[in-house]
C-alpha positions in Angstrom: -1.2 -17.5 -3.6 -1.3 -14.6 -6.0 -0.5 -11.2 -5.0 1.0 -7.6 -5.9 4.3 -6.1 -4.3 2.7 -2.3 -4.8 6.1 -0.7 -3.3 9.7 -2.3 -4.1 12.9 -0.7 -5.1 14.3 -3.3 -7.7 16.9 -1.7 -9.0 18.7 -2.5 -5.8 17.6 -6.1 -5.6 19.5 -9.1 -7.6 17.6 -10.9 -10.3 17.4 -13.6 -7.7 14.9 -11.9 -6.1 12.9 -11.4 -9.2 13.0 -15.2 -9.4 11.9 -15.4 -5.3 9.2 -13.1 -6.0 7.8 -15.3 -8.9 7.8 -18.5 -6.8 5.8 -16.7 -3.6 3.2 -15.4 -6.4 3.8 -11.9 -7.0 2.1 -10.9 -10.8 2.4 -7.8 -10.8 5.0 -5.1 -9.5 4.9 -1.5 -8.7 8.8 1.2 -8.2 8.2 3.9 -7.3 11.6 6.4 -8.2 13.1 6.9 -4.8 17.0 7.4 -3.7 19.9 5.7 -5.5 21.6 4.6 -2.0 24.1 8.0 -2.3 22.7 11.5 -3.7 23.3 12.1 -7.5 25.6 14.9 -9.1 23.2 15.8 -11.6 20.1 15.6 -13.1 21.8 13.2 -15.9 22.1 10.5 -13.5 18.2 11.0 -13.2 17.4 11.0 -16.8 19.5 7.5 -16.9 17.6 6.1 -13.8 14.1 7.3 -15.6 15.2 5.1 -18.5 16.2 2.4 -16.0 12.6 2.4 -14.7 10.7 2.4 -17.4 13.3 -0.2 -20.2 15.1 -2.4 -18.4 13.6 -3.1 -15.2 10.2 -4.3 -17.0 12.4 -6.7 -19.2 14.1 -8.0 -16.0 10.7 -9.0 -14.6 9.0 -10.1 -17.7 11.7 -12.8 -17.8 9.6 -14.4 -14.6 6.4 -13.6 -15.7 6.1 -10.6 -13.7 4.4 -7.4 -15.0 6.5 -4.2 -13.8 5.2 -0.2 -13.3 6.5 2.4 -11.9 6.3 6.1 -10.8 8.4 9.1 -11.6 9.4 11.8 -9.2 12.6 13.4 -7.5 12.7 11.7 -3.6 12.1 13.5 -0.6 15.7 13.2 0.2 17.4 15.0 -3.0 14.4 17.4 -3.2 15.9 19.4 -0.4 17.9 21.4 -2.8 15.3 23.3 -5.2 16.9 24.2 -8.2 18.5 20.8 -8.7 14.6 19.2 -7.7 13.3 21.5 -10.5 16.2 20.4 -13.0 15.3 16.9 -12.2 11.3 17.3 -12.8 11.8 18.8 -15.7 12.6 15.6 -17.2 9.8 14.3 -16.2 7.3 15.0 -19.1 9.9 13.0 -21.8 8.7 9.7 -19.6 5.5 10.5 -18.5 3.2 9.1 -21.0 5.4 5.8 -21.0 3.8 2.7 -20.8 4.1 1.8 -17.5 4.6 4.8 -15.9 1.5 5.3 -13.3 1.9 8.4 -11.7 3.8 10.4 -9.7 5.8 8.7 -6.6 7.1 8.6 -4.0 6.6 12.1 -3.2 6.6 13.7 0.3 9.1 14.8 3.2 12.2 13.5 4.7 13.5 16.0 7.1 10.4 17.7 6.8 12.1 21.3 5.6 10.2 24.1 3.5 12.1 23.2 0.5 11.0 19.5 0.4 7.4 20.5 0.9 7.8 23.1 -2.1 8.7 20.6 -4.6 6.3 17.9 -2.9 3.5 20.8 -3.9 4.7 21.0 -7.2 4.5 17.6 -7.7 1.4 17.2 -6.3 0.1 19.6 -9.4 2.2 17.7 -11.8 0.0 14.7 -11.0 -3.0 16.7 -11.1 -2.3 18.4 -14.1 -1.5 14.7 -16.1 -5.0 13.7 -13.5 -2.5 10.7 -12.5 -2.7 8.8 -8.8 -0.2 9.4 -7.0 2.5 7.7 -4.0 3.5 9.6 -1.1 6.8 8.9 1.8 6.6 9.7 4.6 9.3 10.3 7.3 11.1 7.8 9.5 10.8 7.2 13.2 10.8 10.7 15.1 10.0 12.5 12.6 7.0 10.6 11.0 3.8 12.6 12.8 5.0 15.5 12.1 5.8 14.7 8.2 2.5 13.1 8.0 0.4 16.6 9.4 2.4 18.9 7.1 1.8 16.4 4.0 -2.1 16.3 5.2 -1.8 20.1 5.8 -0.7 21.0 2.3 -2.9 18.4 0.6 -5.7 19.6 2.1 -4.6 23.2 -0.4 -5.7 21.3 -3.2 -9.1 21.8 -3.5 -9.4 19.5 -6.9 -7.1 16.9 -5.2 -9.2 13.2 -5.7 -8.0 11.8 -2.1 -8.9 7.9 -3.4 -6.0 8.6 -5.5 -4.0 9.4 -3.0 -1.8 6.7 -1.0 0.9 7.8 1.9 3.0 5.2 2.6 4.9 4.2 5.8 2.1 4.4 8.0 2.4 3.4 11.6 0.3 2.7 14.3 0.2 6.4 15.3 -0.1 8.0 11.8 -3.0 5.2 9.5 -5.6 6.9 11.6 -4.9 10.0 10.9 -4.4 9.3 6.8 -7.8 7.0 7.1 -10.1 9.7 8.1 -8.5 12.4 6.0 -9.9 9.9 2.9 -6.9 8.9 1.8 -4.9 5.2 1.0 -2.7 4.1 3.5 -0.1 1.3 3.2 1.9 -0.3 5.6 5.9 -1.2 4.9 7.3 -4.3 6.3 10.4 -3.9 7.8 12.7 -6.0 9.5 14.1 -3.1 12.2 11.7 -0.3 11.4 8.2 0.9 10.2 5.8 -2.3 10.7 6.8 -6.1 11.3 4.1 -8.0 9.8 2.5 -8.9 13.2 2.0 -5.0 14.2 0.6 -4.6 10.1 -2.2 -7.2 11.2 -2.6 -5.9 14.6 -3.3 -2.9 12.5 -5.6 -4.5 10.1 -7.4 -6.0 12.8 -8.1 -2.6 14.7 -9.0 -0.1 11.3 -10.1 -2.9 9.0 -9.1 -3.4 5.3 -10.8 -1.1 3.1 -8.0 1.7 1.7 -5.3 -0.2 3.2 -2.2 -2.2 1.2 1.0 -3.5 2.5 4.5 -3.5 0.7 8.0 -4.6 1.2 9.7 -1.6 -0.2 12.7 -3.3 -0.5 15.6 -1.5 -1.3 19.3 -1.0 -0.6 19.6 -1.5 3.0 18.0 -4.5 5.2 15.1 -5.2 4.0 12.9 -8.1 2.4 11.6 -8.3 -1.0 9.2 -11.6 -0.1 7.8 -9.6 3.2 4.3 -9.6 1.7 4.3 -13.4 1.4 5.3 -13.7 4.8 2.3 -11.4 5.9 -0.1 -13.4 4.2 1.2 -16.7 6.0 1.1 -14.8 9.1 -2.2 -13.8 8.7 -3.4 -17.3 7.8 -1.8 -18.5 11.2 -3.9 -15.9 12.7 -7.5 -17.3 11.6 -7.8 -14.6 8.7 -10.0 -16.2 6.1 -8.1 -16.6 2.4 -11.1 -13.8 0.9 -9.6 -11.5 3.7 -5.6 -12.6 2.8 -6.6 -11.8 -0.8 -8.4 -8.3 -0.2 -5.1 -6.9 1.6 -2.6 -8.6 -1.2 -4.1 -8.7 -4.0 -7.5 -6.7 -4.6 -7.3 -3.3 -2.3 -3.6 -2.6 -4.7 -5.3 -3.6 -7.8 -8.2 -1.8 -6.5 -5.8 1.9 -5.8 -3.5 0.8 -9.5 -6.4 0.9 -11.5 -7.3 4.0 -11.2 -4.3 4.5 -13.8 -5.3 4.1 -17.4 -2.1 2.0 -17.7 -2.3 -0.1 -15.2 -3.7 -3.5 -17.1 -2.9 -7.1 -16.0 
C-alpha cells in the first residue's frame, strides 16, 4: 500500500522510524514546524531548526526513498509572547522560497489567548501574501471548540482567503463539522491517548464522508505513533472499506490538498 504521512514531527523520531515508514509504504512526507519538546531562548534556535527542516531532514528521508516537505511557522505554543513570535517570523522569508518548503504551518491557537491569535493573523497574511496553502492546530481536549470558533472567526476576516487551501488539523468528532461546512480541509490525528484512535477516524469517515478529509500520525516527542496511518488503512480494510476508498483517504485527498503548492512534485 502506498500512502502519504501529511503531518509528522521527525525531527523527534529515530531514523528507525524513517526505515518503518518506508516498509508500511509512506512516499512521501509532510513537517510541519511545531514545538521543540521545551520553549526556545531565542530566535537563533529557530533559524537552526528552519535549516533543520529544510537540509537535513530531506537527506534523512531520501536515504529510504522517501520524499520530505515541510512548512515554516512559529507554534501556537511559543507565539504567546509577540515580540519573540515576530523575531521568529522574521526569519521566515530567508527559507521561504526553499524547495520543499510548502507553506505556512502549523499555525493556530494553543491556549487560545489574544496574543496567539495576533501572530496566527499575521501569519495567515504571510501565506496569503507568498499565495501559499497553509496548516492550521488546533487546541487540545477542553479547549478545542472554542480554539476551532475563534480560528473560524478570524478566518472568516480574510475576505481573499482560498478556504481549499486551508486545512485545520486535530479535528474531532465535535469540531470536523464545523471546519467541513465552513469549506475548509480537515484532518484527523491518530493518537494513542488523545485526538482520534483510528476506529473513531473511520467512525468519522463513515458519518461526513471523504471528500476534504486526510489523516496523519503527527508523531512527535511524546507518545505517539509514526506508522498510525498504516494501521488506519488495515483497520479500514477490516471494516469492508473498498482499497479505491483506503486509497482516497491515504493517498489521493493529501496529494490532492499538497498540490496546490507549486513545489509539491512526486
Amino acid at each position: 500500500m502506498r500512502y502519504i504521512e501529511p503531518h509528522a514531527h521527525m525531527v523527534s523520531r529515530t531514523t528507525d522510524d524513517y526505515e518503518k515508514l518506508a516498509l508500511a509504504g509512506c512516499e512521501v512526507l509532510c513537517e510541519p514546524a511545531f514545538w521543540a519538546g521545551f520553549d526556545r531562548s531565542s530566535a537563533d534556535g529557530f533559524y537552526d531548526y528552519f535549516r533543520q527542516l529544510t537540509e537535513y531532514e530531506p537527506r534523512r528521508a531520501a536515504r529510504f526513498g522517501i520524499k520530505h516537505f515541510c512548512w515554516l511557522c512559529i507554534n501556537p505554543k511559543e507565539a504567546d509572547d509577540p515580540g519573540f513570535a515576530r523575531e521568529v517570523m522574521a526569519l521566515i522569508p530567508e527559507f521561504i522560497d526553499k524547495e520543499t518548503v510548502l507553506g505556512i504551518g502549523e499555525i493556530g491557537l494553543n491556549k487560545n489567548t489574544r496574543s496567539e491569535l495576533a501572530i496566527f493573523e499575521e501569519h495567515v497574511q504571510l501565506a496569503l501574501d507568498h499565495d501559499l496553502p497553509i496548516l492550521i492546530h488546533t487546541p487540545h481536549l477542553e479547549d478545542k471548540l472554542k480554539g476551532t470558533r475563534l480560528i473560524l472567526d478570524s478566518l472568516a476576516s480574510f475576505s481573499k482567503l482560498d478556504r481549499s487551501k486551508v486545512i485545520i488539523d486535530h479535528v474531532e468528532e465535535h469540531t470536523v463539522g464545523l471546519v467541513l461546512d465552513a469549506g475548509f480541509w480537515a484532518g484527523m490525528t491518530l493518537y494513542p491517548e488523545s485526538k482520534c484512535t483510528p476506529n473513531r477516524a473511520i467512525d468519522i469517515l463513515e458519518v461526513y464522508g471523504s471528500e476534504r478529509l486526510w489523516m496523519n500520525s503527527a508523531c512527535d516527542w511524546g507518545i505517539s505513533d509514526p506508522l498510525s496511518v498504516p494501521k488506519c488503512a488495515l483497520e479500514m480494510r477490516r471494516r469492508k472499506h473498498t482499497p479505491e476508498q483506503i486509497e482516497k483517504i491515504v493517498f489521493d485527498n493529501p496529494y490532492k490538498f499538497l498540490s496546490q503548492s507549486p513545489r509539491f512534485r512526486i
